[in-house]
TILUM-477144 format. One line per field, with one value per residue (C-alpha): residue number from 1; residue in three letters; z, x, y. Coordinates in nm, 2 decimals, padded with zeros to 4 digits. Layout:
BEGIN
num <- [NUM / ...]
residu <- [Ala / ...]
up <- [Z / ...]
east <- [X / ...]
north <- [Y / ...]
//
This chain:
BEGIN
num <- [1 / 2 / 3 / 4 / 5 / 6 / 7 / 8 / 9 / 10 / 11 / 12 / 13 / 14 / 15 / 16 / 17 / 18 / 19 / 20 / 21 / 22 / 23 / 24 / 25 / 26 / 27 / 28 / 29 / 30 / 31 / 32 / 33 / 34 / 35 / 36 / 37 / 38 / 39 / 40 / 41 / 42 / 43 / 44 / 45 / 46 / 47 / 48 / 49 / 50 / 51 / 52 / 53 / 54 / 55 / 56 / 57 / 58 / 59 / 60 / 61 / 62 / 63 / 64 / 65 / 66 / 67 / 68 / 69 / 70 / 71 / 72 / 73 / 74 / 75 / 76 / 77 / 78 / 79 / 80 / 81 / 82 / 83 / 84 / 85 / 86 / 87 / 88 / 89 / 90 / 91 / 92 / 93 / 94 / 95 / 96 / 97 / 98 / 99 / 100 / 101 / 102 / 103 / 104 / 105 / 106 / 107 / 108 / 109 / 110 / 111 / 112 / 113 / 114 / 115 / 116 / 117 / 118 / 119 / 120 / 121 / 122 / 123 / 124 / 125 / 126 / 127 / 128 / 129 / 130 / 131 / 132 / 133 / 134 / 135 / 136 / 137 / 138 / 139 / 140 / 141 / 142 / 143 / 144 / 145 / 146 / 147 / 148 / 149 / 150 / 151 / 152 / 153 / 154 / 155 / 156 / 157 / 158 / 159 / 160 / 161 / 162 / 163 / 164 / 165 / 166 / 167 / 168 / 169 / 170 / 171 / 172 / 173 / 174 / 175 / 176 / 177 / 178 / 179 / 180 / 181 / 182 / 183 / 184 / 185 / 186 / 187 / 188 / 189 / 190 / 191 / 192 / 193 / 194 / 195 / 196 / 197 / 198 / 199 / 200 / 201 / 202 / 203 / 204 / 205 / 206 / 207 / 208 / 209 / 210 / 211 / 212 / 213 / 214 / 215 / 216 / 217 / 218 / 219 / 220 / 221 / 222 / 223 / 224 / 225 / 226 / 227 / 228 / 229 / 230 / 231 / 232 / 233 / 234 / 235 / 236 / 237 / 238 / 239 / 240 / 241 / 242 / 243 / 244 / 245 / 246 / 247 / 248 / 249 / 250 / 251 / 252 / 253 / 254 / 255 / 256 / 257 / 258 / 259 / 260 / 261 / 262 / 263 / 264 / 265 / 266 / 267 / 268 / 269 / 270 / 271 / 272 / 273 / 274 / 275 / 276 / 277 / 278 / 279 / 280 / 281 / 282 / 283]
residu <- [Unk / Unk / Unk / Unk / Unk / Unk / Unk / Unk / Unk / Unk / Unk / Unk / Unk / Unk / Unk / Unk / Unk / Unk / Unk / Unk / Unk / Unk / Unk / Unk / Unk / Unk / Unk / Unk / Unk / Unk / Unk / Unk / Unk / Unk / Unk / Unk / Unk / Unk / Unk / Unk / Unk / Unk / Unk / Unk / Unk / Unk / Unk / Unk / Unk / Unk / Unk / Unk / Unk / Unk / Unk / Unk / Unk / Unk / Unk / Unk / Unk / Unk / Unk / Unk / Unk / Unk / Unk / Unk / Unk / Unk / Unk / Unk / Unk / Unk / Unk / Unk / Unk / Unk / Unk / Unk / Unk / Unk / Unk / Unk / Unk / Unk / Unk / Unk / Unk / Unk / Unk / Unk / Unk / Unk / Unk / Unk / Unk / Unk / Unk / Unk / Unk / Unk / Unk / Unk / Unk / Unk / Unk / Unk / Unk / Unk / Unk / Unk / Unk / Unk / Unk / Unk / Unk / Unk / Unk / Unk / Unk / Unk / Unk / Unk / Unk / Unk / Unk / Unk / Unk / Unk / Unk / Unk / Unk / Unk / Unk / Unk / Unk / Unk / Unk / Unk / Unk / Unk / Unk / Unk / Unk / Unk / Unk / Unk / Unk / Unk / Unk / Unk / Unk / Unk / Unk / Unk / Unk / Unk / Unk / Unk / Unk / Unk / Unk / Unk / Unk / Unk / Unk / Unk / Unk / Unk / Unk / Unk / Unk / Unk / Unk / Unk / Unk / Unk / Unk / Unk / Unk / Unk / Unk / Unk / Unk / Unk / Unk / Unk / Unk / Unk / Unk / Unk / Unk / Unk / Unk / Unk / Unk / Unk / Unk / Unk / Unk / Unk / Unk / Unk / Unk / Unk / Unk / Unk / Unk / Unk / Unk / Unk / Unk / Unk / Unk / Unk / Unk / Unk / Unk / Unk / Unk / Unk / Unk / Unk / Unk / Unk / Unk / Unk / Unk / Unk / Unk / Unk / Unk / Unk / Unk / Unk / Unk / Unk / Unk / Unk / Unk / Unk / Unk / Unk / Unk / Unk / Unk / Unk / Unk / Unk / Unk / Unk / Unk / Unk / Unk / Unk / Unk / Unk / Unk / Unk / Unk / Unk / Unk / Unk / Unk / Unk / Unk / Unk / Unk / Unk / Unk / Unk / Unk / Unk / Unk / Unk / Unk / Unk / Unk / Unk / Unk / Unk / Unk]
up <- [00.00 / 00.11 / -00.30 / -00.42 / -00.26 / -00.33 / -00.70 / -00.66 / -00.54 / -00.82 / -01.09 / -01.01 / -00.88 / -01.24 / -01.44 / -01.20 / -01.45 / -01.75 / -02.03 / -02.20 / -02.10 / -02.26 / -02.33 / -02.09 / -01.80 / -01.63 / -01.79 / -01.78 / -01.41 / -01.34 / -01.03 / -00.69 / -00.63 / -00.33 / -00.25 / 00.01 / -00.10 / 00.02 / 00.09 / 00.11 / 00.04 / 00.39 / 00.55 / 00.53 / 00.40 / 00.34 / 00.06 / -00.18 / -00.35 / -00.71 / -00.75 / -01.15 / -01.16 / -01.51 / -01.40 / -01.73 / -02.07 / -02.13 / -01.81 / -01.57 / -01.25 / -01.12 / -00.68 / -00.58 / -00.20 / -00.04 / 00.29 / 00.51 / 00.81 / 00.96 / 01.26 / 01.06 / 00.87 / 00.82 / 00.41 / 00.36 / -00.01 / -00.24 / -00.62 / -00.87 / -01.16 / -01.40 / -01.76 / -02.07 / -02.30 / -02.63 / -02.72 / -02.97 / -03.23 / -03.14 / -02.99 / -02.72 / -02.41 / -02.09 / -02.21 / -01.85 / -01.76 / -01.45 / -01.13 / -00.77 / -00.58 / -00.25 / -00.05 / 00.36 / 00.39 / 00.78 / 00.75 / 00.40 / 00.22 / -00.06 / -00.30 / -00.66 / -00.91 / -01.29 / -01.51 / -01.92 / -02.15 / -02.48 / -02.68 / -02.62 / -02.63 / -02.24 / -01.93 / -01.61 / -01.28 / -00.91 / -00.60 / -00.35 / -00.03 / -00.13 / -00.20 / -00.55 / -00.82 / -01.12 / -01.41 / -01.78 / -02.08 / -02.41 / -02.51 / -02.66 / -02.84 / -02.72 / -02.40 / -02.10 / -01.67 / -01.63 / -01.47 / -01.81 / -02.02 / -01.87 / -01.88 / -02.25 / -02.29 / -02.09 / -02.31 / -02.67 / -02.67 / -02.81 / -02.80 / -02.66 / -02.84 / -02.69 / -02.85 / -02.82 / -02.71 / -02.60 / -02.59 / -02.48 / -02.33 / -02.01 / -01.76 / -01.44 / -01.18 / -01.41 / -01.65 / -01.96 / -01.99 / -02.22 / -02.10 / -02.24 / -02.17 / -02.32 / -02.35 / -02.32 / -02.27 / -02.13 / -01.82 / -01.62 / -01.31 / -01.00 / -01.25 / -01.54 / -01.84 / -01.83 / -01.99 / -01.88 / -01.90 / -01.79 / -01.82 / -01.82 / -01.83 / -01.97 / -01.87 / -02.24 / -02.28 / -02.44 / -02.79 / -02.73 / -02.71 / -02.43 / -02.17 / -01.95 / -01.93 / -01.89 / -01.53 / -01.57 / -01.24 / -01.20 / -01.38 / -01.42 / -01.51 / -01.66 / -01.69 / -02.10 / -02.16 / -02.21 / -01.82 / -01.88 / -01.49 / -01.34 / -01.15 / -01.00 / -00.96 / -00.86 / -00.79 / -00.68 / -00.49 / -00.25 / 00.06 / -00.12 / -00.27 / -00.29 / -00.39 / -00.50 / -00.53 / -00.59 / -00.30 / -00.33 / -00.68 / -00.76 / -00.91 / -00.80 / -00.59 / -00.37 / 00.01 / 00.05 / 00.28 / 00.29 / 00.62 / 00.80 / 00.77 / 00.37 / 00.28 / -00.10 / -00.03 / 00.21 / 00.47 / 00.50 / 00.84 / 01.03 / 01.34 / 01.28 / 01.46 / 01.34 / 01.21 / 00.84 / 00.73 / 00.48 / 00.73 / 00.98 / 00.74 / 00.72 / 00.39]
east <- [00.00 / 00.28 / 00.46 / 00.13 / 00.06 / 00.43 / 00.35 / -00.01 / 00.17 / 00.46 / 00.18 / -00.05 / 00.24 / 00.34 / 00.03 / -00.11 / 00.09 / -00.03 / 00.04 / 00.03 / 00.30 / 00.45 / 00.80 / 01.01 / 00.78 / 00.80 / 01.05 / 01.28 / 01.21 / 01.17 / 00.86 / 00.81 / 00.45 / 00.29 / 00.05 / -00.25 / -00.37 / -00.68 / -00.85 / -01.26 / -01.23 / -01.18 / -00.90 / -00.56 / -00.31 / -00.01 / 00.15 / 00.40 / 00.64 / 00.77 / 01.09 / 01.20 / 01.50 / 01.65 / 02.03 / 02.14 / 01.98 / 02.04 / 02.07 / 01.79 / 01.69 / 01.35 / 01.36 / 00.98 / 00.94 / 00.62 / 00.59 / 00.22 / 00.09 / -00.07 / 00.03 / -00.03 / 00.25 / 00.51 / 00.64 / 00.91 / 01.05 / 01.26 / 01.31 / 01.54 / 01.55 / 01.85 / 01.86 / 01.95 / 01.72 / 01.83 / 02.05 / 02.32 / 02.00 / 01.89 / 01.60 / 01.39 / 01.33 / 01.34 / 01.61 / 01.66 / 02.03 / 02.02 / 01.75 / 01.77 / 01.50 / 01.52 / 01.22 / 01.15 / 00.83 / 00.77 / 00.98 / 01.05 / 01.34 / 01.49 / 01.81 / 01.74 / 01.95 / 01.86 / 02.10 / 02.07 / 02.32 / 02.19 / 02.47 / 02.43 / 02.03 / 02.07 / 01.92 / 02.08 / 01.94 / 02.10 / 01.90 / 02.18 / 01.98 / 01.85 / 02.20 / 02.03 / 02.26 / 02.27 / 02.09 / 02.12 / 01.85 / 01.81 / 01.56 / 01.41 / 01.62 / 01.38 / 01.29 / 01.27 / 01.16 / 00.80 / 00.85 / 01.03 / 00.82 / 00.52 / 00.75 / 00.83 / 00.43 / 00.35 / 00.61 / 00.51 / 00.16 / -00.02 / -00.46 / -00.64 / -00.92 / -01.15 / -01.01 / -00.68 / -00.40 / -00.04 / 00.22 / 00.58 / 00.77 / 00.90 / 01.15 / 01.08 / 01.32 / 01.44 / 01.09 / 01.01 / 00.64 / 00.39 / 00.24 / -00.08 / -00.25 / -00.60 / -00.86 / -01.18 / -01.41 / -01.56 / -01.77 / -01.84 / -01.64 / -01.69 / -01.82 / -01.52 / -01.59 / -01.34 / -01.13 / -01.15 / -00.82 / -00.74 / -00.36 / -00.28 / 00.09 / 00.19 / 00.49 / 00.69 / 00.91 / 01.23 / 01.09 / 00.90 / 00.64 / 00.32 / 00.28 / -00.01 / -00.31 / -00.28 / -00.35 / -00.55 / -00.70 / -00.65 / -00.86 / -00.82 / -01.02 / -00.83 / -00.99 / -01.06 / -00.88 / -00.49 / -00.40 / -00.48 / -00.51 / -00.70 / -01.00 / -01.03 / -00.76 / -00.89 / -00.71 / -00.92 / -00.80 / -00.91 / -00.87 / -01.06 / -01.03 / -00.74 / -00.80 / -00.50 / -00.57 / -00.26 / -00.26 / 00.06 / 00.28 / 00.53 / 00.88 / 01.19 / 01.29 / 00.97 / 00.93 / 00.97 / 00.70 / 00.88 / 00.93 / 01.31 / 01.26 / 01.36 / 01.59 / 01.67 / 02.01 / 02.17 / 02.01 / 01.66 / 01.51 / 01.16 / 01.23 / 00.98 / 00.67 / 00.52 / 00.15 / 00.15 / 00.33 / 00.13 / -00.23 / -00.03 / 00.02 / -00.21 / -00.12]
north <- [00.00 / 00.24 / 00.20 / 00.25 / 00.62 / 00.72 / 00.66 / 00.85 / 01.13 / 01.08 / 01.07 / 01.34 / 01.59 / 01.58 / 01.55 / 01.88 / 02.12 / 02.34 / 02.13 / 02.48 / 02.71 / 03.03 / 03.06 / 03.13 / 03.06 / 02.74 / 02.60 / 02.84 / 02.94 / 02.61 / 02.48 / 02.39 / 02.21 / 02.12 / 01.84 / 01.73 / 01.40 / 01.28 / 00.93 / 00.86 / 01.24 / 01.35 / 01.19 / 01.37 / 01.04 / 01.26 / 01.54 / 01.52 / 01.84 / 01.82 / 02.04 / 02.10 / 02.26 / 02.38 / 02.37 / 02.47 / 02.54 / 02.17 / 02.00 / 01.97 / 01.79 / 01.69 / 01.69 / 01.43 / 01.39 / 01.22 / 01.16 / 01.04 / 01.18 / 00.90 / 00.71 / 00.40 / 00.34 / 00.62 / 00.66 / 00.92 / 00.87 / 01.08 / 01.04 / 01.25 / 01.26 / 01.39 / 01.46 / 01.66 / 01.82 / 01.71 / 01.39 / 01.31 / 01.30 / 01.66 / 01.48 / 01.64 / 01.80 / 01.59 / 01.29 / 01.09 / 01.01 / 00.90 / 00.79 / 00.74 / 00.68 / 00.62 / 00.45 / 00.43 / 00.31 / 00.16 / -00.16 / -00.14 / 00.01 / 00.11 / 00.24 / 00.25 / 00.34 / 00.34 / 00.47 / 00.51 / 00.46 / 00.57 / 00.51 / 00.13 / 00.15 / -00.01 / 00.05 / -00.04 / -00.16 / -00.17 / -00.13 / -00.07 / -00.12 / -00.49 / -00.62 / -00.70 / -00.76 / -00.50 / -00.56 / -00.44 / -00.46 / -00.37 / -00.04 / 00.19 / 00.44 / 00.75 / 00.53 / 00.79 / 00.73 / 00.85 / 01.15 / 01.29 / 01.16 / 01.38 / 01.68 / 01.59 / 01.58 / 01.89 / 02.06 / 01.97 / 01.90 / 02.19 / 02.12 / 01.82 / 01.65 / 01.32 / 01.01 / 01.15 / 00.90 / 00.99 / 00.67 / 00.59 / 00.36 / 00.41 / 00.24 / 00.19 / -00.05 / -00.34 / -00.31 / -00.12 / -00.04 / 00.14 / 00.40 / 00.55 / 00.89 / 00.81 / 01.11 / 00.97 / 01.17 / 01.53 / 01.60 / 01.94 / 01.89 / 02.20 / 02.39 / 02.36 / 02.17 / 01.92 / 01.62 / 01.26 / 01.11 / 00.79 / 00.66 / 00.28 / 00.12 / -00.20 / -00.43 / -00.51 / -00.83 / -00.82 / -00.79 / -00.47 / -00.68 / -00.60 / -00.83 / -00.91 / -00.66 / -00.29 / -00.14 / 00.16 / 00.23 / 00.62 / 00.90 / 01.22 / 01.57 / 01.82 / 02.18 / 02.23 / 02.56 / 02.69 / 02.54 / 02.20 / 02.24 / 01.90 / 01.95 / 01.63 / 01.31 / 01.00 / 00.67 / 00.34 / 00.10 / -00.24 / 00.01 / 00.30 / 00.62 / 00.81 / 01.24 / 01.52 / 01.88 / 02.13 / 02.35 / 02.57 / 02.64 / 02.89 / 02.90 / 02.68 / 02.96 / 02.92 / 02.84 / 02.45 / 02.27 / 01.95 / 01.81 / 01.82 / 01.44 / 01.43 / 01.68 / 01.74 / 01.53 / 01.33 / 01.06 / 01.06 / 00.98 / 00.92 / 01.11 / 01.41 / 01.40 / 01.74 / 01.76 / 01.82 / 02.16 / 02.24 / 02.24 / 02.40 / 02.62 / 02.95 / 03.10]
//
């Protein structure tokens, strides 16, 4: 359950954005989001910060922290993301290089490190904390982690129509998948007329080939105008309901919420006791 609300926060955190920016706006300035997320649509569960930094005009890096606030089970997990915006191709924006993500989830823990070497179409796969032995596959040449590959789509797509689909393969851990942004359909959601959307990913075998079915349990509405803003994110699960809503953004140089508990580097620890930041929070 705890790997399943880190990625609910990874997901929405980065599908939250306009997908319609002017130039030299957000990815210039780069962002810093902030998260509550919700379950049964009442219950605070925990929040989650995206940081995109541009570090250069072609390097960038991409700072996700989620943490829970229940006494249940404590989650504190940190994932960057390094990249380049173009390749040896001229291909672009948002090329991944390099990922560590780093999980602490009650009992559980975690060191991942997936690192990809383009020039020999490879992807390579340690995770440090299990004592796991790396791995190496062949893929995609254009293959990027799935936190790019939304940047890549908030950057380039223009208009959204129903029956649109957006694809690309992804890797994630010692997998490649498929993942599919499927538009279908339109509904009037707190008063905005907004897009359905509801994404899906697909395990591939060596051959490129899909495996399995697709899991598609989130949805999302996303406001029909030049924000692309979502009105409403939804993920369904055995235990229930899970809700986002965006409740601070502003530029990378922006005020961080993030709990002493996870700072942007070095050890993360589960010592902090402290309500959640952002409802203690007035502003």
């Amino acid at each position: 359950m705890q790997r399943l609300i880190f990625s609910l926060f990874m997901f929405i955190a980065l599908v939250c954005q306009p997908a319609h920016a002017e130039p030299g706006s957000w990815f210039e300035r780069g962002e810093r989001l902030h998260y509550l997320v919700e379950m049964w649509g009442w219950l605070n569960v925990g929040e989650a910060e995206i940081l995109f930094k541009p570090e250069t005009e072609e390097k960038y890096t991409i700072l996700a922290r989620a943490w829970t606030s229940l006494s249940a089970f404590k989650l504190r997990d940190r994932l960057t993301t390094y990249g380049v915006h173009s390749d040896v191709q001229g291909e672009g924006p948002f090329y991944s290089t390099r990922q560590v993500i780093e999980l602490n989830e009650n009992d559980y823990k975690a060191h991942k490190i997936i690192n990809f070497d383009r020039a020999a179409k490879m992807v390579r796969y340690h995770n440090i904390q299990g004592n796991e032995k790396p791995v190496g596959f062949g893929a995609p040449e254009h293959v990027r982690d799935m936190i790019s590959a939304l940047y890549y789509y908030r950057k380039t797509v223009g208009s959204v129509k129903v029956g649109d689909s957006y694809v690309h393969d992804v890797a994630q851990n010692d997998y490649i998948y498929r993942m599919n942004l499927n538009v279908i359909g339109k509904d009037k959601i707190d008063g905005y007329h907004s897009f359905k959307v509801r994404p899906s990913m697909q395990k591939l075998n060596l051959k490129g080939e899909p495996i399995g079915e697709a899991k598609d349990t989130w949805v999302i509405w996303v406001r029909d105008d030049e924000s692309f803003m979502p009105q409403r994110i939804e993920a369904k699960t055995k235990f229930g309901s899970f809700v986002a809503s965006l409740k601070h953004a502003g530029p990378a140089s922006a005020k961080s919420r993030v709990i002493s508990d996870i700072p942007e580097t070095g050890e993360i620890s589960n010592k902090n006791k402290k309500k959640s930041m952002l409802l203690e929070t007035a502003d």
